[in-house]
Every structure is written in C-alpha cells, then in structure tokens.
C-alpha positions as CSV (number, residue, x, y, z in Angstrom):
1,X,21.3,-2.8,24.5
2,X,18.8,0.3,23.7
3,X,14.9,-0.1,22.2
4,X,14.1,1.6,19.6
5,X,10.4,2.3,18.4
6,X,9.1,2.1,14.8
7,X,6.0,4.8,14.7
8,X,3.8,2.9,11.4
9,X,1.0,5.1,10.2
10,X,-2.6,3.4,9.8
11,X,-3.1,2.2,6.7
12,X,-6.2,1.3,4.4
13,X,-5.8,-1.6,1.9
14,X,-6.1,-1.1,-1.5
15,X,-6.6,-3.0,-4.4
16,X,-6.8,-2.0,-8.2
17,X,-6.0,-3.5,-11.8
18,X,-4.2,-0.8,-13.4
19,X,-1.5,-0.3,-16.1
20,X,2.1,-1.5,-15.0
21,X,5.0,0.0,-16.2
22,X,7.3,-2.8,-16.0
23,X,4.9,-5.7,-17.3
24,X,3.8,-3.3,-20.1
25,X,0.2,-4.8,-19.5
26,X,-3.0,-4.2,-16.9
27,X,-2.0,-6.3,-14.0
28,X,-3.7,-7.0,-10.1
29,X,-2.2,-4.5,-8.2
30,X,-2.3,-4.3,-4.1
31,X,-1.2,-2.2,-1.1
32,X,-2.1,0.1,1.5
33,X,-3.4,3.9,1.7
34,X,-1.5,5.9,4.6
35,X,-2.3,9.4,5.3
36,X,0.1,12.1,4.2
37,X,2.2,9.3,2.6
38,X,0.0,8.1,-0.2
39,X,-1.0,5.1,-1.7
40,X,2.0,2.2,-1.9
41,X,0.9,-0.6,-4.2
42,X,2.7,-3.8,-5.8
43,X,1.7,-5.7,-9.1
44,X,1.0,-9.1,-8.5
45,X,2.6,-10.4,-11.7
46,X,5.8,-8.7,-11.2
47,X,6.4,-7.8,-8.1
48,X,7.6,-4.3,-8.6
49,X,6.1,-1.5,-5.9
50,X,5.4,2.1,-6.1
51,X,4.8,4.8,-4.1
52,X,2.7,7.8,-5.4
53,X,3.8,6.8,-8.8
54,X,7.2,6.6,-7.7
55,X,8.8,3.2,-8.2
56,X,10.9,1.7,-5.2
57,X,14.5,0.7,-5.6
58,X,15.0,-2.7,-6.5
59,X,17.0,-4.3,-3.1
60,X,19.5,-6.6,-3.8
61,X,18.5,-10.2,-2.6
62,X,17.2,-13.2,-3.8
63,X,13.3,-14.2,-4.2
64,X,12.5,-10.3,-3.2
65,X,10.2,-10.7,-6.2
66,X,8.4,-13.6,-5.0
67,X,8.2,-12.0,-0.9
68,X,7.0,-8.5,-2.5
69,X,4.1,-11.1,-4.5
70,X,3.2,-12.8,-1.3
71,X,2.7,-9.4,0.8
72,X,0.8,-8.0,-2.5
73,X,-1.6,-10.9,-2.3
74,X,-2.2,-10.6,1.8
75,X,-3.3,-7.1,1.0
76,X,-5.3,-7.9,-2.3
77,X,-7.5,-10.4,0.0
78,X,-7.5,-8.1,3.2
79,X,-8.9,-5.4,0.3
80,X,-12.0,-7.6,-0.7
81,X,-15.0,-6.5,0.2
82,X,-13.7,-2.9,1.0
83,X,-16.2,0.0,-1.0
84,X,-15.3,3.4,-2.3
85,X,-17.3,4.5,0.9
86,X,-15.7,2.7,3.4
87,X,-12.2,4.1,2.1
88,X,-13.5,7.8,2.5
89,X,-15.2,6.7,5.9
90,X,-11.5,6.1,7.1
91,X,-10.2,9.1,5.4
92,X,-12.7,11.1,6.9
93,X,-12.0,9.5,10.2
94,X,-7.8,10.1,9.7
95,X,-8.6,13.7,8.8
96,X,-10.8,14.2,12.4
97,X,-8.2,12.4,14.5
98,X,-6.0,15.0,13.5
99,X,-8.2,17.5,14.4
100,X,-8.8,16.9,17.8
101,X,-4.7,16.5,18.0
102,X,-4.4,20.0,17.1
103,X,-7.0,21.5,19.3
C-alpha cells in the first residue's frame, strides 16, 4: 500500500451575511480565507458554497446539504470574536512567511 500526503493551506475563518444567489435573500454565510486561493464560504440556509464568487458543483449524495450546513456553522462559531484587524494580522503574517521562503 503507498501514503499519500494532502498539503492544506492555513486558513482564516470567515463569517459574513451577504446576498445569496440561490436563496434570493441575505443569508449567514461561513468559511475560511486561504492565501492565494480566496475566500470559500457556505450559506447557512442553503447550503450551497462558493469559491471567489464561483459556486461549487453540487456532488451527487444524499444530506450533502445538511453536512455542508453543519461545517458552515463550525466555522461561523470558530469566526466569533475574530476583528477586521486580526484577519489582516494573519494576512500580513501569510505574506512574511512567504518572504522568508523566498530569501
């Protein structure tokens, strides 16, 4: 049998209430911040998730709605608290990792 590695960048939770496209309406939406990837976020009413304003396919399974809602809501509470500040404070910190990667 062979290992294989999954390489996951950091990520920043995030939480808005913003317009959703499929609900029509302002809904909770949650997710994560990753460098060079963007912000992937998931309404909490629906359960449909984007990418940089890109939405993501819809898999074929049962109760994906529901599991996409639950991982939504971990990130919504692991959001709370979070400020504008502390998001660019980890940006900022992202940014000089890479820095002293490339030196």
């Amino acid at each position: 049998m062979t290992a294989g590695a999954l390489c996951r960048p950091d990520t920043f939770p995030v939480r808005r209430t913003i317009h959703c496209p499929t609900c029509n309406s302002e809904q909770r939406m949650a997710g994560y911040l990753a460098m060079w990837y963007g912000q992937t976020i998931t309404c909490l009413n629906c359960g449909d998730m984007w990418t940089d304003g890109e939405m993501h396919p819809r898999p074929f399974k049962p109760r994906w709605r529901q599991e996409n809602i639950a991982a939504a809501q971990k990130w919504w509470d692991e959001a709370e608290g979070y400020t504008d500040d502390d998001r660019q404070a980890w940006i900022t910190a992202q940014l000089d990792a890479e820095k002293e990667v490339a030196r």
